[in-house]
MARRO-180978 format. One record per residue: residue in three letters; x, y, z of N, C-alpha, C in turn. Coordinates in steps of 0.1 Angstrom, whole numbers, plus 5000, padded with zeros to 4 digits. Atoms other than C-alpha are relative to their C-alpha. Example, Ala and Ser with C-alpha at 12.3 -4.5 7.8 and 13.67 -1.06 7.14 Angstrom:
Ala500949885000512349555078500950125000 Ser499149895000513749895071499250115008 
# end
This chain:
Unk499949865004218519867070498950075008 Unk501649914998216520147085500150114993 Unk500049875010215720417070498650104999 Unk500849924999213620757073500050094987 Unk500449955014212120897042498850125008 Unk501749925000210021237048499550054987 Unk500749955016207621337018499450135004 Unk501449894999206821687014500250034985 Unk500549965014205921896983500450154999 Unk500049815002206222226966498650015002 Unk501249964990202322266981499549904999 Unk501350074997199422166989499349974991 Unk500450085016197921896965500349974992 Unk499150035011200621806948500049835000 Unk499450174998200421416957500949965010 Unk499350054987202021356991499249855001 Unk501050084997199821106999500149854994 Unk500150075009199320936967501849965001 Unk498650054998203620926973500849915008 Unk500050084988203520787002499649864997 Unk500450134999201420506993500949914988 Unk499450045010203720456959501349975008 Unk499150064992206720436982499949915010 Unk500150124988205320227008499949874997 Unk500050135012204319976979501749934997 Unk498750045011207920006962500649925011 Unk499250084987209619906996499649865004 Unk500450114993207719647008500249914989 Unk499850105010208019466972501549964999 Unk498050044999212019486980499949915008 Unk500150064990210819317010500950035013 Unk500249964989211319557037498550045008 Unk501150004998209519587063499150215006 Unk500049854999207519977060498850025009 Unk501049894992205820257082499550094999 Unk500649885004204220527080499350105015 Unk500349904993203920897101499850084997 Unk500149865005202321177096499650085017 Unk500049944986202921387127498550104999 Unk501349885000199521667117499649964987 Unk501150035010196621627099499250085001 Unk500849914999194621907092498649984993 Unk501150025010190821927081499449865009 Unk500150144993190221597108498450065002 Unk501149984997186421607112500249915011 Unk500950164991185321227126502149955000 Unk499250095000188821097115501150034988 Unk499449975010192121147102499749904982 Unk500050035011191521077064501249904990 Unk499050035007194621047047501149915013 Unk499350084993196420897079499649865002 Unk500750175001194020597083499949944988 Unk500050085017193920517041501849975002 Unk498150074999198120497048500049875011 Unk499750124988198020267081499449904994 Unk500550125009195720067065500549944991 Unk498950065011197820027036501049885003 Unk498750064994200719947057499649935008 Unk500550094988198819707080500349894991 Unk500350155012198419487044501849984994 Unk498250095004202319507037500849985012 Unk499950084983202919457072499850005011 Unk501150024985201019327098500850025015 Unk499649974992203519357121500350185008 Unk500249904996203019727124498950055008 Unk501350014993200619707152500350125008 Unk500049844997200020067159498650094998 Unk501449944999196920297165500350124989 Unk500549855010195620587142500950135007 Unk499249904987196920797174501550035000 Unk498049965003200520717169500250014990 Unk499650005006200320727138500050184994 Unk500149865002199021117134499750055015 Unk500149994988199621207168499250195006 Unk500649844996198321617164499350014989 Unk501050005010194921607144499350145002 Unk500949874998193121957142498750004989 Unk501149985006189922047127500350064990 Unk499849935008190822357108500549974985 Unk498950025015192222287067501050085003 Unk499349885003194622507075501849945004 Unk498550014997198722517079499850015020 Unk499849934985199422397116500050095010 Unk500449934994200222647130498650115004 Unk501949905000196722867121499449885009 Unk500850094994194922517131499849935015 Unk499850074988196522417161499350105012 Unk500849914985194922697185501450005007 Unk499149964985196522717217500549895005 Unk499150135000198222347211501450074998 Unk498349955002201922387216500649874994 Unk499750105007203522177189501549965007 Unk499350104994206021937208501149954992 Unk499550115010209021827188501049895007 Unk499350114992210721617217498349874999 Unk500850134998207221427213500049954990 Unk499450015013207721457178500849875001 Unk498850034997210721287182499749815002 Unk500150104991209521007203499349904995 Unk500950055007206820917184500549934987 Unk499250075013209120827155500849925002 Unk499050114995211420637175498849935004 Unk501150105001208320437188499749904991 Unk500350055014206920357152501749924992 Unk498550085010210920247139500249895010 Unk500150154993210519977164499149864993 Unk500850065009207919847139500349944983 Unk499849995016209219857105501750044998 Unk498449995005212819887083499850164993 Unk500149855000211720197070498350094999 Unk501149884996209220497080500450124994 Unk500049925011208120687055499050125005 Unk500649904996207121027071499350114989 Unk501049925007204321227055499750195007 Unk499749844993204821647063498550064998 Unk501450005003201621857059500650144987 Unk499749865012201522117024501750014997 Unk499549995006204422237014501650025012 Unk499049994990208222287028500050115012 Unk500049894992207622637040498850015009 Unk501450014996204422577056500750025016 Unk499849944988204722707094499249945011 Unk500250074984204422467131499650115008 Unk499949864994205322777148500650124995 Unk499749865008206023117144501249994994 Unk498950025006209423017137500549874998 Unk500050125003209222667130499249934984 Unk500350015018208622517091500049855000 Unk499750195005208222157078501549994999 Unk498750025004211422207066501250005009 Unk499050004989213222257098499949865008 Unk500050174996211321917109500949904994 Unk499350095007212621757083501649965008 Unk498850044995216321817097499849965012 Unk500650064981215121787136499849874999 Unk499850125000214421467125501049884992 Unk498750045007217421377106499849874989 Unk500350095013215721247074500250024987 Unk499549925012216421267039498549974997 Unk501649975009213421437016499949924992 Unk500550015010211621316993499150134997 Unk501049845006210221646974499149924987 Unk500850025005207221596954499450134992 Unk500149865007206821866924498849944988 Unk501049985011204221926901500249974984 Unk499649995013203821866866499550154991 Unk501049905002201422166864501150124990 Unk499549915002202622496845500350025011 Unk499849944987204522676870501049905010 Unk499550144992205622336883501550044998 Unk498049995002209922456872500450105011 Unk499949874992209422776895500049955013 Unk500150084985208322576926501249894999 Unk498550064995210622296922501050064996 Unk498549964997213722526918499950085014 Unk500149924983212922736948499749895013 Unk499750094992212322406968501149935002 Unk498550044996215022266960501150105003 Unk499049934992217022566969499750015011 Unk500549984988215322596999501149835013 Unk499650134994216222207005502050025004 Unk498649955007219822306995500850095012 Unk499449874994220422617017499949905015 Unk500050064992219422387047500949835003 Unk499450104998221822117037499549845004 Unk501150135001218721857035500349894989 Unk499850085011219921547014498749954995 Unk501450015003216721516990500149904987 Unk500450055009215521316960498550054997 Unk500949965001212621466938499449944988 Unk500350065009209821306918498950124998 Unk501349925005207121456897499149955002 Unk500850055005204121396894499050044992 Unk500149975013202621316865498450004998 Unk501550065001198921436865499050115000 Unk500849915005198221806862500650054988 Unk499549945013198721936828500949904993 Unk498950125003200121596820500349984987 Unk500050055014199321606785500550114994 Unk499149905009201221946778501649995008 Unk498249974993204421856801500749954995 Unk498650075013206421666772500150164996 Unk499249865012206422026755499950165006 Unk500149904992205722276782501650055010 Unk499150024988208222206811501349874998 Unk499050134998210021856807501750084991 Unk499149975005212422016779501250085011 Unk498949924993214222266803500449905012 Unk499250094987214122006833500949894994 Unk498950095002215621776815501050024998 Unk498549955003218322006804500550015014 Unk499549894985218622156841500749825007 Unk499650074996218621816855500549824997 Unk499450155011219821516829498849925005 Unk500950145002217621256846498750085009 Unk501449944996213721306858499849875008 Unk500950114991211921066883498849985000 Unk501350024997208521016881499249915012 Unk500950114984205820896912499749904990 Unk500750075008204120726881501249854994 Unk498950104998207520496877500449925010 Unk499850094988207720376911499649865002 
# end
């Protein structure tokens, strides 16, 4: 089997990351063998952060992903900011994009791609996470909040997912406002969407 998983979110700090590593676990207990890419990393001082706590991960469920920090976050900027602001006068590449992913799926059964913030978040002037996502012809994983507010974002992501004809799967996660989302939010999602997923179930 191979198989491309990208993880983004309704924003920034919703648990990508932490999704990633919950997915990279669940798979590798099936006993596939998993990868991990995060094309940009923003906020990179000395060293991508959040890309080197993943490879590392995935070095321990499989060693045969012998692969540098470099391919694994191949466009690191300084700035915290959405790509495009951070990258300067870097011209974001999605044939390298591209290449880079086929590279890494030489390693592993499935690559579990990590996006940066949120769907609409902007590469280029007219380029979005969410346009990557299809450019690279993966199905989402959306990562929504438990937070108040959390029903407003995930319904406008997933129509967003929707209008672009992105085949998606969405988990919550369960960890801001966790102790008012049985009686705040869960009631109407459960009506809206009969079953719920949780990161915290994986």
């Amino acid at each position: 089997m191979k198989k491309n998983l990208f993880v983004s979110a309704t924003n920034t700090d919703v648990g990508k990351t932490f999704a990633c590593g919950k997915l990279l676990e669940h798979y590798a207990k099936k006993g596939f063998k998993v990868g991990y890419f995060k094309p940009f990393e923003t906020g990179v001082v000395n060293f991508p952060l959040d890309g080197t706590k993943m490879l590392n991960l995935v070095k321990t469920l499989n060693p045969s992903f012998n692969v540098t920090i470099n391919d694994v976050v191949p466009y690191q900027f300084k700035l915290p900011a959405a790509p495009y602001v951070a990258k300067g006068e870097t011209i974001i590449d999605i044939e390298f994009i591209k290449e880079k992913k086929k590279y890494l799926e030489q390693f592993c059964d499935v690559l579990i791609i990590e996006g940066a913030g949120g769907l609409m978040v902007p590469l280029e002037k007219d380029l979005f996470i969410i346009d990557l996502i299809k450019k690279l012809e993966c199905k989402a994983i959306l990562i929504t909040s438990s937070k108040l507010g959390g029903i407003n974002d995930t319904l406008l992501s997933i129509e967003a997912l929707k209008n672009r004809n992105i085949d998606f799967e969405f988990y919550i996660n369960l960890y801001q406002d966790k102790d008012s989302f049985k009686k705040v939010s869960e009631p109407f999602l459960k009506e809206h969407f009969k079953t719920l997923n949780f990161l915290q179930d994986l």
